[in-house]
C-alpha positions, -999 to 999 in steps of 0.1 A, spaced: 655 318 396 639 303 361 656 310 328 627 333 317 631 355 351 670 355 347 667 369 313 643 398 320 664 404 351 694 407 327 674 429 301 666 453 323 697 468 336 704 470 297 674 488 287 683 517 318 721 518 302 707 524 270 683 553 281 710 566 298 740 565 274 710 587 253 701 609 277 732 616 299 749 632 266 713 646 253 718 663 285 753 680 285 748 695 249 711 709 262 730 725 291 755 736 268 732 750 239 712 768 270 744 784 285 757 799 250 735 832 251 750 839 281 783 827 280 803 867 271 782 877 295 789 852 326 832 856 314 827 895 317 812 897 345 833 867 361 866 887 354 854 916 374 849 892 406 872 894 434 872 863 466 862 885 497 845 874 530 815 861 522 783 887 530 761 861 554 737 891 556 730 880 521 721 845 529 698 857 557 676 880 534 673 851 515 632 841 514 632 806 535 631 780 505 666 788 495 674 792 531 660 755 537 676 746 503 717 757 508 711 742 539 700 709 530 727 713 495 759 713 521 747 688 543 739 665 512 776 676 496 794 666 535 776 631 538 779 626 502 817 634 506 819 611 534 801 577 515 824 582 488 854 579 507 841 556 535 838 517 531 806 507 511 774 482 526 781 492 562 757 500 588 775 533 584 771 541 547 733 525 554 724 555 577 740 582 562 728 573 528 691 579 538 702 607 554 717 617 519 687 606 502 663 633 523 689 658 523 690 657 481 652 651 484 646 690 504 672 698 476 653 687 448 624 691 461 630 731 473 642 736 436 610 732 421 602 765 443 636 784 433 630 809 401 648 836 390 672 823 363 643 827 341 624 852 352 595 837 373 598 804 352 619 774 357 649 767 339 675 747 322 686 736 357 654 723 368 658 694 343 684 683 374 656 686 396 634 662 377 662 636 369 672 636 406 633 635 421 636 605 394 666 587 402 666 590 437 638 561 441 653 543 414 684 545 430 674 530 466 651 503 446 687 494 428 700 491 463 674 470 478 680 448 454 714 443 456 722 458 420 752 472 435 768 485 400 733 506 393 731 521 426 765 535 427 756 548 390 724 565 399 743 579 430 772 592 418 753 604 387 731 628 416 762 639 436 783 650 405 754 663 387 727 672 413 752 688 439 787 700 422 772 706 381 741 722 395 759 738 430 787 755 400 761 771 386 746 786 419 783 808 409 773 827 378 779 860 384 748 878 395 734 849 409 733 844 452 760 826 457 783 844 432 775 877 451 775 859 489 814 855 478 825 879 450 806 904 444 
């Protein structure tokens, strides 16, 4: 590799860490500032909650895009699991991470049909759905090319925030999920 290509090669991963250490934080305090409206709301109601058998009924009324997308939200949350704990650059982790990467691409992908939050527009959370529809190619292309440190990044970065940030939220009271298991 020439000196010129070595440098750009270097510059790269530095320009992406940069754009990230702004938006990653940019990020948190946006979800915060949204959530603040609603915050005595979402601990009133959550103190009136009680853990019961979950109503399945509830989940089959559901229309079919957040049928399709809990579906494909678990499956992405078990094989995501599993690649985390499992040995890295193995046929293994090679098969089940495409099979991750379509699962959290129906995810993403279902979200963009999922209102409700706001009314009949998107919301706050959708900003996940962009960033993952965003990073998941970036995050394969990093793997391709060996750039083993970015990939896990971009990776982690989805599961933690596409799957357990944006699957917490699925919880606030009066949303699905929260009335599937407490209400």
């Amino acid at each position: 590799m020439s000196r010129v290509s070595q440098t750009s090669a270097q510059a790269a991963p530095s320009r992406i860490e940069e754009i990230r250490r702004v938006v990653l934080p940019l990020a948190a305090v946006g979800l915060a500032v949204a959530l603040v409206p609603v915050a005595g709301g979402i601990v009133r109601a959550a103190s009136g909650g009680r853990l019961r058998a979950p109503d399945w009924g509830l989940l089959a009324a559901q229309p079919l895009v957040i049928q399709l997308h809990l579906a494909a939200a678990v499956v992405a949350l078990v094989i995501g699991a599993m690649l985390m704990l499992m040995r890295k650059g193995v046929t293994f982790h090679r098969r089940a991470g495409w099979l991750w990467v379509t699962a959290m691409s129906i995810v993403a992908g279902s979200s963009i049909f999922i209102t409700g939050v706001n009314g009949d527009r998107w919301s706050f959370i959708h900003m996940i759905t962009g960033w993952t529809l965003i990073a998941l190619p970036l995050a394969v292309i990093a793997a391709r090319r060996h750039d083993v440190k970015q990939h896990r990044r971009f990776m982690m970065g989805m599961f933690y925030g596409g799957l357990i940030i944006a699957g917490g939220l699925t919880f606030i009271p009066g949303r699905t999920m929260w009335n599937v298991f407490f209400a």
